[in-house]
KEKE-3310 file (N, C-alpha, C; in steps of 0.2 Angstrom, whole numbers, plus 5000, padded with zeros to 4 digits):
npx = (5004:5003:5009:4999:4990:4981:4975:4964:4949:4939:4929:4935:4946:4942:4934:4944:4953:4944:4942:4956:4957:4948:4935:4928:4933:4928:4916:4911:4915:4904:4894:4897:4889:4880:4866:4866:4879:4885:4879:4884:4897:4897:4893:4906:4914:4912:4911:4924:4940:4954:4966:4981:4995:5004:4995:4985:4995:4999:4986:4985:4992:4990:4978:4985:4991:4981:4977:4986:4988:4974:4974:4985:4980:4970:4976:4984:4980:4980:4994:5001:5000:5003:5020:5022:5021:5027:5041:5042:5038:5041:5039:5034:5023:5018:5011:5002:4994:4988:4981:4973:4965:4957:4946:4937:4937:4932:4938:4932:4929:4938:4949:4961:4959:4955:4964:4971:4972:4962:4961:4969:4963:4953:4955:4959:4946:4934:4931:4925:4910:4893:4888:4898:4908:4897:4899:4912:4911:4905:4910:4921:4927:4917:4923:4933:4924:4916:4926:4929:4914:4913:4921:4917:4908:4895:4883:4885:4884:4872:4869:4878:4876:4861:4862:4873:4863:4850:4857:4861:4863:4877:4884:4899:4905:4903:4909:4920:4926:4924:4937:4948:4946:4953:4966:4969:4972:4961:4959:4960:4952:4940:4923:4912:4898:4884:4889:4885:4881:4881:4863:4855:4860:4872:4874:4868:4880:4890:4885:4886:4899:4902:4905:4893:4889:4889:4882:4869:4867:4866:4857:4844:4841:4839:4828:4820:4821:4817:4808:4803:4814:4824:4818:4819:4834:4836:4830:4838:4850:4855:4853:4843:4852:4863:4863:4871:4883:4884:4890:4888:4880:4872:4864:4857:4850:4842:4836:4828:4817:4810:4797:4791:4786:4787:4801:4801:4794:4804:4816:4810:4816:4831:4846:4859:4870:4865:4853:4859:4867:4857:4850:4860:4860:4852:4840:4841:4828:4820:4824:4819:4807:4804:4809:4800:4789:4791:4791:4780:4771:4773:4771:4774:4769:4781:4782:4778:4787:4797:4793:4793:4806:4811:4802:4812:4823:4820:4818:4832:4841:4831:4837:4848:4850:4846:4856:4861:4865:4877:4883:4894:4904:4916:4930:4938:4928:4929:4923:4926:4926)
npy = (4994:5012:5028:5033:5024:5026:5016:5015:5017:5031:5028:5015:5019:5025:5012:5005:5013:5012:4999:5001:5008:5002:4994:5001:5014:5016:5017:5029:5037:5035:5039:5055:5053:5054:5043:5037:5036:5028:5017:5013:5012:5002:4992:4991:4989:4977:4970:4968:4957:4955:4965:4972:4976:4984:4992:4997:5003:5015:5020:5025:5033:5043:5049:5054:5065:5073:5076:5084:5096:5100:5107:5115:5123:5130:5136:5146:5146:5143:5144:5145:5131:5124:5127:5121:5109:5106:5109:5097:5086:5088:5093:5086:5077:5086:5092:5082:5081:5092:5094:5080:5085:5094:5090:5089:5100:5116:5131:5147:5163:5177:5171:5175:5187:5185:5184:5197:5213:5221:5236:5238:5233:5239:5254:5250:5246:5256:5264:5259:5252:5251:5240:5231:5232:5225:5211:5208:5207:5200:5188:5188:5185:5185:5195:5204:5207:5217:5227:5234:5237:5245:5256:5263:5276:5284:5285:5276:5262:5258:5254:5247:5237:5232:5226:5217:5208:5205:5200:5185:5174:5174:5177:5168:5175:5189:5188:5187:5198:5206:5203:5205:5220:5222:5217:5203:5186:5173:5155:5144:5133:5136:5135:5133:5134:5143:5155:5155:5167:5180:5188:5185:5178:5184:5195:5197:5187:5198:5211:5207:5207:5222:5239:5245:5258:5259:5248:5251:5264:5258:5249:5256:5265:5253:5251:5263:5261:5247:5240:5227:5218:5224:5219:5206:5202:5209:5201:5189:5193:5194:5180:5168:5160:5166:5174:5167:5173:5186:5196:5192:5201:5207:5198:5195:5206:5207:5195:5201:5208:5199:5190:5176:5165:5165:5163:5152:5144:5150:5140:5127:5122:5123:5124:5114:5125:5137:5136:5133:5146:5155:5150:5149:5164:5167:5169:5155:5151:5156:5148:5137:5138:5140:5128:5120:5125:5121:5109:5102:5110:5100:5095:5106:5121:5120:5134:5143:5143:5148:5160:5164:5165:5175:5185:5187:5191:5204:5210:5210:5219:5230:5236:5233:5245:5256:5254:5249:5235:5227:5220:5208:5211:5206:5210:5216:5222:5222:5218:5229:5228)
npz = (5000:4996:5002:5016:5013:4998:4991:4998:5002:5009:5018:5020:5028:5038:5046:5048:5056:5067:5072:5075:5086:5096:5103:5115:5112:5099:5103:5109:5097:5089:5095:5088:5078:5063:5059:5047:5043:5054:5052:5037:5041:5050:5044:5032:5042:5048:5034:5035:5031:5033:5044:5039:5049:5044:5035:5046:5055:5045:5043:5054:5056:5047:5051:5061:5058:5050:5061:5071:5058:5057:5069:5070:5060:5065:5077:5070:5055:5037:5032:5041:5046:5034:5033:5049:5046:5034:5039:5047:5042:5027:5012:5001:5007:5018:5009:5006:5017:5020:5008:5010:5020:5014:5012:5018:5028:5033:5030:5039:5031:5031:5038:5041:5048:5060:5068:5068:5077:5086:5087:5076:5066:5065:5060:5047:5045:5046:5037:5029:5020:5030:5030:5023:5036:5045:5039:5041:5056:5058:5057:5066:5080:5093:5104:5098:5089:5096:5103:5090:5086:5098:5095:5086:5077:5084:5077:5068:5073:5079:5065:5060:5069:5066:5054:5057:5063:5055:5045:5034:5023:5014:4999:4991:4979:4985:4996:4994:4985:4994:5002:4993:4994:5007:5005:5005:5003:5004:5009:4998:5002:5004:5005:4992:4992:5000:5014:5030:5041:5053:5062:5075:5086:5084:5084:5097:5105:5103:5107:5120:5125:5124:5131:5142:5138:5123:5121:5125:5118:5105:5108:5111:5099:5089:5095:5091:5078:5073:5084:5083:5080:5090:5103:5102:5101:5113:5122:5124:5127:5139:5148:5159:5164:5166:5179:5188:5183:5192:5206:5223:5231:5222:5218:5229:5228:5219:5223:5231:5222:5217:5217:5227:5223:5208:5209:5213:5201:5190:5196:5194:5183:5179:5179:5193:5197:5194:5204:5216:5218:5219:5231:5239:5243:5250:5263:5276:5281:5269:5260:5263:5262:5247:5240:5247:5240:5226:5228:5231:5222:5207:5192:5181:5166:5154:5148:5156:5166:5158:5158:5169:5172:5162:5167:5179:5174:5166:5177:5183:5173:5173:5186:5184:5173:5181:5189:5201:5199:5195:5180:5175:5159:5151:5142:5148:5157:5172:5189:5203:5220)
capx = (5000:5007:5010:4993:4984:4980:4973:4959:4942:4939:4924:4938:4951:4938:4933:4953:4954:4939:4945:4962:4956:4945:4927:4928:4934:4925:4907:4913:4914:4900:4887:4895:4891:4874:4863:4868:4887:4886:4876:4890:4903:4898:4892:4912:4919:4908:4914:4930:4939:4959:4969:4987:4998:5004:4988:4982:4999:4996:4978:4985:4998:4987:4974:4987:4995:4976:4971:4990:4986:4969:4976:4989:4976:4968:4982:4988:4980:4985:4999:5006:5001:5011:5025:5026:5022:5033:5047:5043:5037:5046:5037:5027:5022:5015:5005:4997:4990:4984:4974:4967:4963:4954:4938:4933:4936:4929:4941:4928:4930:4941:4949:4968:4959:4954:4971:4972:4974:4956:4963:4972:4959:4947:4958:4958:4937:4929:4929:4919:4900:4891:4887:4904:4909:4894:4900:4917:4911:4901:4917:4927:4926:4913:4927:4937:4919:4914:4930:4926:4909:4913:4923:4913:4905:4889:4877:4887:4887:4868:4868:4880:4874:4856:4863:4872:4855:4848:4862:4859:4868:4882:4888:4906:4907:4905:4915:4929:4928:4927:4942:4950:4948:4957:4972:4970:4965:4958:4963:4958:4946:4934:4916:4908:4892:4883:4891:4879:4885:4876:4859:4853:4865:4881:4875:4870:4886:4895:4884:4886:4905:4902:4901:4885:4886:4889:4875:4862:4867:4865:4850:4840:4841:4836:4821:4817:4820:4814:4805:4802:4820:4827:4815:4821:4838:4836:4827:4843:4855:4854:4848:4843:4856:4868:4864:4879:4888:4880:4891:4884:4876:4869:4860:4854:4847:4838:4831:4822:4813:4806:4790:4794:4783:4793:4808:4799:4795:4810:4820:4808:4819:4836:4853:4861:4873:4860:4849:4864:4867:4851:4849:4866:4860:4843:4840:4839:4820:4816:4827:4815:4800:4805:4809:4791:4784:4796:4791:4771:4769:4771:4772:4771:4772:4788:4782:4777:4793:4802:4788:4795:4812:4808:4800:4817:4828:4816:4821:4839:4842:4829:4841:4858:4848:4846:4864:4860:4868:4883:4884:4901:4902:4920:4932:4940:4923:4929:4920:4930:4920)
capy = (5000:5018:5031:5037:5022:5027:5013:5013:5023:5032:5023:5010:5021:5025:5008:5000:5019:5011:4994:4998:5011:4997:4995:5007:5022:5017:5019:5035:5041:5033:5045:5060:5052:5052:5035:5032:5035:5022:5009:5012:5010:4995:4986:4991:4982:4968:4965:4969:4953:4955:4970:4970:4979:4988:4995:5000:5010:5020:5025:5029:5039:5048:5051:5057:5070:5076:5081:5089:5100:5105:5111:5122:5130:5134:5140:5151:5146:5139:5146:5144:5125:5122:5128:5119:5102:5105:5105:5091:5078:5086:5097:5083:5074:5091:5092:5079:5081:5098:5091:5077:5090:5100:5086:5091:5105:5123:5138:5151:5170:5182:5168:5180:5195:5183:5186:5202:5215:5224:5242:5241:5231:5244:5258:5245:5246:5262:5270:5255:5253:5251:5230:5229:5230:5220:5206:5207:5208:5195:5182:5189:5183:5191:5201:5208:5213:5220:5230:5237:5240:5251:5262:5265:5284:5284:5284:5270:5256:5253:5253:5238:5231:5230:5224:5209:5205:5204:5197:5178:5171:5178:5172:5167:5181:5196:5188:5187:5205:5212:5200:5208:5225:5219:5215:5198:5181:5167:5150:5141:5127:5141:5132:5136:5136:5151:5154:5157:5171:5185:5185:5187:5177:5185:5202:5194:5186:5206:5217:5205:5209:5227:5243:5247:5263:5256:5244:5254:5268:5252:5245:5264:5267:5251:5252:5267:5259:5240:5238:5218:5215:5225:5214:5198:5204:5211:5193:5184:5199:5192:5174:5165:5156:5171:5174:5164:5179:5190:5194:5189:5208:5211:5191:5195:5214:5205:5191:5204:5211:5193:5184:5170:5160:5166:5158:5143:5143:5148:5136:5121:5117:5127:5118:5113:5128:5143:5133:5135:5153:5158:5149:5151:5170:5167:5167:5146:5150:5158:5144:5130:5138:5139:5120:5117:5126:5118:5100:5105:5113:5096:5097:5113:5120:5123:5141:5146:5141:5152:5167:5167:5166:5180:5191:5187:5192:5209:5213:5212:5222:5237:5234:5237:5252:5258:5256:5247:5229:5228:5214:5209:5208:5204:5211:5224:5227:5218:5222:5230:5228)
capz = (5000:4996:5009:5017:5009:4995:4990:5001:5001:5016:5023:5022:5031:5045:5048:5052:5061:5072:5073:5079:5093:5099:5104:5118:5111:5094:5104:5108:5092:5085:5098:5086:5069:5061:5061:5041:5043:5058:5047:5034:5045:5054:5037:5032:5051:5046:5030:5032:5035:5040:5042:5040:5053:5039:5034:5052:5056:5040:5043:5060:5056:5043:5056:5067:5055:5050:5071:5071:5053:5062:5077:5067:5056:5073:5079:5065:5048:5034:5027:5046:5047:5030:5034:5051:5044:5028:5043:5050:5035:5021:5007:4999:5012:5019:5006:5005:5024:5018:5003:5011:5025:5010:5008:5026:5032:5029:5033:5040:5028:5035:5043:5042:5051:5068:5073:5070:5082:5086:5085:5068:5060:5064:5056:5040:5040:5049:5030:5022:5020:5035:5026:5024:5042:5047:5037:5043:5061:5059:5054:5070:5086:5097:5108:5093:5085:5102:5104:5085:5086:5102:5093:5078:5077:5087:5073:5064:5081:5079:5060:5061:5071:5065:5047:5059:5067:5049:5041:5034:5019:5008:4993:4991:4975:4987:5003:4989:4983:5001:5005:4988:4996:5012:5002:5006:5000:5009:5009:4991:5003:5005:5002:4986:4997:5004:5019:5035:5045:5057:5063:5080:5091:5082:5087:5104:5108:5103:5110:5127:5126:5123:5139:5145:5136:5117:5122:5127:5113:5100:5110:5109:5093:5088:5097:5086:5070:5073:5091:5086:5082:5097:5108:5099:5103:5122:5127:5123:5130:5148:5148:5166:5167:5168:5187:5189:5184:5195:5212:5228:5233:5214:5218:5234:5228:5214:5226:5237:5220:5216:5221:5228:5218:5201:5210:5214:5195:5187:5199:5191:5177:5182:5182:5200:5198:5197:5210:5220:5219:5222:5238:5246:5244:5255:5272:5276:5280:5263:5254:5264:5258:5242:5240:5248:5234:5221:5229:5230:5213:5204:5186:5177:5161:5152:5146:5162:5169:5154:5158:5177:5171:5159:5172:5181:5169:5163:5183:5184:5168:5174:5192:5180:5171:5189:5193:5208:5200:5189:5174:5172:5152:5149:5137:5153:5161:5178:5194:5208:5225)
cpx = (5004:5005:5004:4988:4980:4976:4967:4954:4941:4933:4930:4944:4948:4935:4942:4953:4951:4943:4952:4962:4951:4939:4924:4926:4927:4917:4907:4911:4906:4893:4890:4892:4882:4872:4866:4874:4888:4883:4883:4896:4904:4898:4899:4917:4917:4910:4923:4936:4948:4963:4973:4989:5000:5000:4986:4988:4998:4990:4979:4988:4996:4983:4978:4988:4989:4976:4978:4990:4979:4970:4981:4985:4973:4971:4984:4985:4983:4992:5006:5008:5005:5016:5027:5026:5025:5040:5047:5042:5038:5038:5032:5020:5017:5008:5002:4992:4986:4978:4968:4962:4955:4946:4934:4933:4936:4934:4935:4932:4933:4947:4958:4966:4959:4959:4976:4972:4967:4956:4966:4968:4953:4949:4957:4951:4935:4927:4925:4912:4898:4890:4893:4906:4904:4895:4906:4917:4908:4905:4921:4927:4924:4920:4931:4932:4916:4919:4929:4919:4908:4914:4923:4911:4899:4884:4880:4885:4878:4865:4872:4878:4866:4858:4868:4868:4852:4850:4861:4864:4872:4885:4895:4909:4909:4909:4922:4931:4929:4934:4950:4953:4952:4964:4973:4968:4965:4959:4958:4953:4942:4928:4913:4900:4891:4885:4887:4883:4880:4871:4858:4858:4870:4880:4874:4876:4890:4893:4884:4894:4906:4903:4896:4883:4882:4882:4869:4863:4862:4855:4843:4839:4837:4828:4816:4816:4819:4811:4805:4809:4823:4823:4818:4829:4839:4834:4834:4849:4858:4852:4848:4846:4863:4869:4869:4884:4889:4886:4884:4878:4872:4864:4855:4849:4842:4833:4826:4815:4811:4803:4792:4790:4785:4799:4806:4799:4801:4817:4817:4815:4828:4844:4857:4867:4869:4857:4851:4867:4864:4849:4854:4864:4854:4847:4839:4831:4817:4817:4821:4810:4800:4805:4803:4788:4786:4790:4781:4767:4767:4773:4770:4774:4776:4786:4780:4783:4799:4800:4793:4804:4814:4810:4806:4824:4826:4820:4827:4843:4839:4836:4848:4855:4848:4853:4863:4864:4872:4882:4891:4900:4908:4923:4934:4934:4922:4927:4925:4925:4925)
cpy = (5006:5023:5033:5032:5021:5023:5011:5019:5026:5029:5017:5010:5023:5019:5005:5005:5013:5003:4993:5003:5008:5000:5002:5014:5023:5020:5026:5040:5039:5037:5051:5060:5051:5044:5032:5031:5029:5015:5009:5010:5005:4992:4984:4987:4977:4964:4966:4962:4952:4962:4971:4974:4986:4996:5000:5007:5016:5025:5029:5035:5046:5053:5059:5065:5075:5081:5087:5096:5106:5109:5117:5127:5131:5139:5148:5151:5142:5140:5142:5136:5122:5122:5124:5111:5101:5104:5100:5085:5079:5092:5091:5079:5080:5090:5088:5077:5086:5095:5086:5081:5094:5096:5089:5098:5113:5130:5142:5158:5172:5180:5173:5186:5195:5185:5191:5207:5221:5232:5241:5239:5237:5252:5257:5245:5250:5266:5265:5253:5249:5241:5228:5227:5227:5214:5204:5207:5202:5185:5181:5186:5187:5197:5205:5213:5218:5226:5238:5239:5245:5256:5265:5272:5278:5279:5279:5264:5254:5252:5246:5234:5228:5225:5218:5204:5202:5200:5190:5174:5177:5175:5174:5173:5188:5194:5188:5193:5209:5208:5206:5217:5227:5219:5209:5189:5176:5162:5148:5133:5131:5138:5134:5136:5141:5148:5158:5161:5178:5181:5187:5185:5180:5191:5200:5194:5196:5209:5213:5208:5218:5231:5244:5253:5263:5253:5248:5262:5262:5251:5253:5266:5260:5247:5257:5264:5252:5238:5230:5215:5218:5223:5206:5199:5204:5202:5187:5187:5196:5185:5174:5164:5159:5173:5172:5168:5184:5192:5193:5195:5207:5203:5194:5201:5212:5199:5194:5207:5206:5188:5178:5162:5159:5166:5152:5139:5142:5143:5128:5118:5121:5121:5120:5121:5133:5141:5137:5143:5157:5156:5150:5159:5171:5166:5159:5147:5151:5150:5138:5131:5139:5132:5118:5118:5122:5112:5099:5109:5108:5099:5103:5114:5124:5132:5146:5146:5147:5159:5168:5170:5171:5185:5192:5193:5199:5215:5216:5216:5229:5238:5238:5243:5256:5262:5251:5240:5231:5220:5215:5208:5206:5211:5220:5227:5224:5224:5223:5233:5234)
cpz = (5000:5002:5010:5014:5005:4990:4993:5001:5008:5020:5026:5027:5038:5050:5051:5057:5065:5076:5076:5085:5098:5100:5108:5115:5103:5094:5105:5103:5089:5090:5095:5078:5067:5059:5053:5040:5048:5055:5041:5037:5048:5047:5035:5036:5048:5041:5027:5035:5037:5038:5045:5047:5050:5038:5040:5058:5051:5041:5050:5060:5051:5046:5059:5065:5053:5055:5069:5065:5056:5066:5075:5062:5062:5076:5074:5057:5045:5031:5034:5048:5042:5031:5043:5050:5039:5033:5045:5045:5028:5016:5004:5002:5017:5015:5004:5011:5022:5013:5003:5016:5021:5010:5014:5028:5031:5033:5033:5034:5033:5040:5046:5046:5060:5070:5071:5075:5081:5084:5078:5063:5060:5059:5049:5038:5041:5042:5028:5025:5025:5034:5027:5030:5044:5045:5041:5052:5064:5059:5059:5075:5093:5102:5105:5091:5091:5102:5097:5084:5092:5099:5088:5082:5079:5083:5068:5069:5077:5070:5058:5062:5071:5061:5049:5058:5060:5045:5040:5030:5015:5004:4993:4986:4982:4991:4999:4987:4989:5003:5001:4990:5000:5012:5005:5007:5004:5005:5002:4996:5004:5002:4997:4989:5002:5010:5025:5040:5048:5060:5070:5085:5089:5084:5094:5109:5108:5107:5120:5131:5125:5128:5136:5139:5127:5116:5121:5121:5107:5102:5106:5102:5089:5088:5093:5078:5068:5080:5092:5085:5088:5102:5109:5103:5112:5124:5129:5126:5135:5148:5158:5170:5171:5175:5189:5190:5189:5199:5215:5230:5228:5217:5225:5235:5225:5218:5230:5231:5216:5219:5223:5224:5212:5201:5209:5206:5189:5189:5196:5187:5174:5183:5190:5200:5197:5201:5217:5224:5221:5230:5242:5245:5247:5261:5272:5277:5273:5259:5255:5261:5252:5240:5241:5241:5230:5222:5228:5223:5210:5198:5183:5170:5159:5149:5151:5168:5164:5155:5165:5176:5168:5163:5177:5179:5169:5172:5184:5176:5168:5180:5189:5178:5178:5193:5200:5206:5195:5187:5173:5164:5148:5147:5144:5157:5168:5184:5200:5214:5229)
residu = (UNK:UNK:UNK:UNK:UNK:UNK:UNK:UNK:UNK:UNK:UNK:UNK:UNK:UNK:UNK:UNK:UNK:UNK:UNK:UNK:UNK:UNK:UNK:UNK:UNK:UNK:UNK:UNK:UNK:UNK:UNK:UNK:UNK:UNK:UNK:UNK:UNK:UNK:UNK:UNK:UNK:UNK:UNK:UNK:UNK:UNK:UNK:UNK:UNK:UNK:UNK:UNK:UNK:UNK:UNK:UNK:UNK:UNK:UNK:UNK:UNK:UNK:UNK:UNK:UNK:UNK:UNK:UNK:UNK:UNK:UNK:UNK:UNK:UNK:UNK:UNK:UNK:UNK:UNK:UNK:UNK:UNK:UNK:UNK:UNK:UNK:UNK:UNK:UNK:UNK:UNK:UNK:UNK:UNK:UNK:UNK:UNK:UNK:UNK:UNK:UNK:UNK:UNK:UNK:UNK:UNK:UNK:UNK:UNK:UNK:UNK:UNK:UNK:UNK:UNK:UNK:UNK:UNK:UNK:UNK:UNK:UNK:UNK:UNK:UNK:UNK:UNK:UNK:UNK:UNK:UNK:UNK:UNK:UNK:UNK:UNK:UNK:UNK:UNK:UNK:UNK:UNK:UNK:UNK:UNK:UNK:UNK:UNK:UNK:UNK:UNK:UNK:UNK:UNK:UNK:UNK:UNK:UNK:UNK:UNK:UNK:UNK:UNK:UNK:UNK:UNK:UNK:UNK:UNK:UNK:UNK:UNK:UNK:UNK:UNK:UNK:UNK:UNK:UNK:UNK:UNK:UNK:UNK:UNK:UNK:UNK:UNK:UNK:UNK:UNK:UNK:UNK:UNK:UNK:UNK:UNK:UNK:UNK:UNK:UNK:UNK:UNK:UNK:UNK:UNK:UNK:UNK:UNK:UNK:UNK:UNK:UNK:UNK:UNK:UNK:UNK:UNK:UNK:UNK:UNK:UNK:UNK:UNK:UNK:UNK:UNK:UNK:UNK:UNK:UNK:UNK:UNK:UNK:UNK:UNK:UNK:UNK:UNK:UNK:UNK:UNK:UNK:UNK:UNK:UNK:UNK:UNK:UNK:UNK:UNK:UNK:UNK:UNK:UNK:UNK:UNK:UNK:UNK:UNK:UNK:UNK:UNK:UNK:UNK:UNK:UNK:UNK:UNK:UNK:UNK:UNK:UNK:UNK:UNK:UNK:UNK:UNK:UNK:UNK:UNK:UNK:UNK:UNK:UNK:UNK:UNK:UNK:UNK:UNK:UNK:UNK:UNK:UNK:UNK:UNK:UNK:UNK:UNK:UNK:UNK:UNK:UNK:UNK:UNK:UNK:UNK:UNK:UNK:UNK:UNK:UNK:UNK:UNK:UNK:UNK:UNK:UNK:UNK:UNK:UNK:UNK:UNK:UNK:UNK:UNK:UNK:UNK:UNK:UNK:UNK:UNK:UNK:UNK:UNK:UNK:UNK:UNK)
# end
């Protein structure tokens, strides 16, 4: 067999994979695989009937060279993981990891900007069309695009970030022209399928890393000019579960201005670490009677449980408007008690 197996299909190189990492690890993998790749796969073990030493170092070794390619384009890209695998397995040998690399795996657009430096990249886009920078912000990684969409002019911040929120598919033509204007070209694996970018959680995630002020500038304005997307948006600002963030004052300020039956509720269906938070911030009397209720309730339904959780939520984001609780939100905006 030639280097990397070349001889074999890949159903056939995933099935020896499977067979020589054993049953164990193979079940493993087989909870991430859809129901017709594991029919394929077993049918492939079944009829597969001996497989040399040879054969099973190869496919191992191909494997292995794959995870380490992956992890240097993560790292740095491609140009960065060529160059460190041409040092270690020689120029063609290189590329032949890279290419079989190519069947799978989708470099994201702009994938050269992610690790750029949030101040120079913004220098590079503040002049281009409000679209532009929304596409581009929408590629970055919420803390970069946060940093950039702070320090856009006023009356540009919520125009971006509407045209995130909205934002759905783009065809690979224009992500190719604005990359063009960039001065810089993206990897040639780049998906010939529209590529899904924006949208409600991509301004989410930004506007969570953003200050309060950017925020609430962005938020206000799109109140004015879309009420049901700045609704859509706000709902997902703050989730529930975020309590967690909270400190222990800002927890204990918001437990006084909730009923305690829209604890009882929103604690129905609550993971053991907000459970947690909430009650080591009670009196031990409140936390029991809460529990009774919990246990006395009985079944209820999931939309009333999200309503309590809601009206939860709607509270400690008037409380921050207040001033009276601070939301940490990252990206330098640490609490100092």
């Amino acid at each position: 067999m030639n280097k990397y197996g070349k001889g074999l299909s890949g159903i056939q190189k995933a099935a020896i994979l499977l067979i020589a990492i054993g049953p164990d690890k193979s079940a493993l993998v087989f909870k991430h695989l859809k129901e017709e790749d594991i029919e394929q796969l077993t049918l492939e073990i079944a009829n597969m009937r001996t497989v040399t030493p040879d054969e099973k170092d190869e496919v191992l070794d191909e494997f292995y060279q794959i995870c380490l390619a992956q992890e240097y384009i993560s790292e740095g890209g491609i140009a960065y993981a060529k160059e460190i695998l041409e040092r270690a397995l020689g120029n063609q040998q290189a590329l032949e990891v890279i290419n079989r690399l190519t069947a799978s795996l989708q470099v994201r657009p702009f994938d050269f900007v992610r690790k750029a430096d949030p101040a120079q990249l913004l220098n590079f886009i503040q002049g281009e069309h409000p679209q532009t920078i929304a596409l581009i912000l929408s590629y970055l990684r919420p803390q970069q695009s946060s940093i950039i969409l702070s320090s856009l002019p006023q009356e540009k911040q919520a125009d971006v970030a509407r045209r995130i929120a909205l934002m759905d598919r783009t065809s690979p033509e224009i992500i190719k022209e604005i990359e063009k204007v960039l001065e810089k070209k993206l990897s040639t694996m780049m998906s010939q399928d529209y590529t899904l970018a924006g949208g409600i959680q991509a301004i989410v995630d930004i506007l969570n890393s953003v200050d309060r002020g950017t925020e609430k500038n962005i938020m206000e304005t799109l109140e004015l000019q879309d009420i049901d997307l700045a609704e859509e948006i706000k709902k997902k600002m703050f989730v529930f579960e975020d309590i967690v963030t909270l400190d222990n004052r800002s927890v204990q300020r918001v437990i006084r201005e909730v009923e305690n039956n829209d604890w009882a509720l929103a604690l129905k269906s609550s993971s053991e670490e907000v459970s947690k938070t909430i009650f080591s911030n009670m009196s031990k009397r409140l936390a029991e009677m809460i529990s009774e209720d919990m246990e006395y309730m009985g079944p209820v339904r999931l939309r009333d449980v999200e309503e309590a959780q809601q009206k939860i939520v709607n509270i400690i984001r008037k409380l921050e408007d207040s001033g009276e609780i601070v939301i940490s939100r990252g990206g330098g905006d640490e609490i100092i008690v």
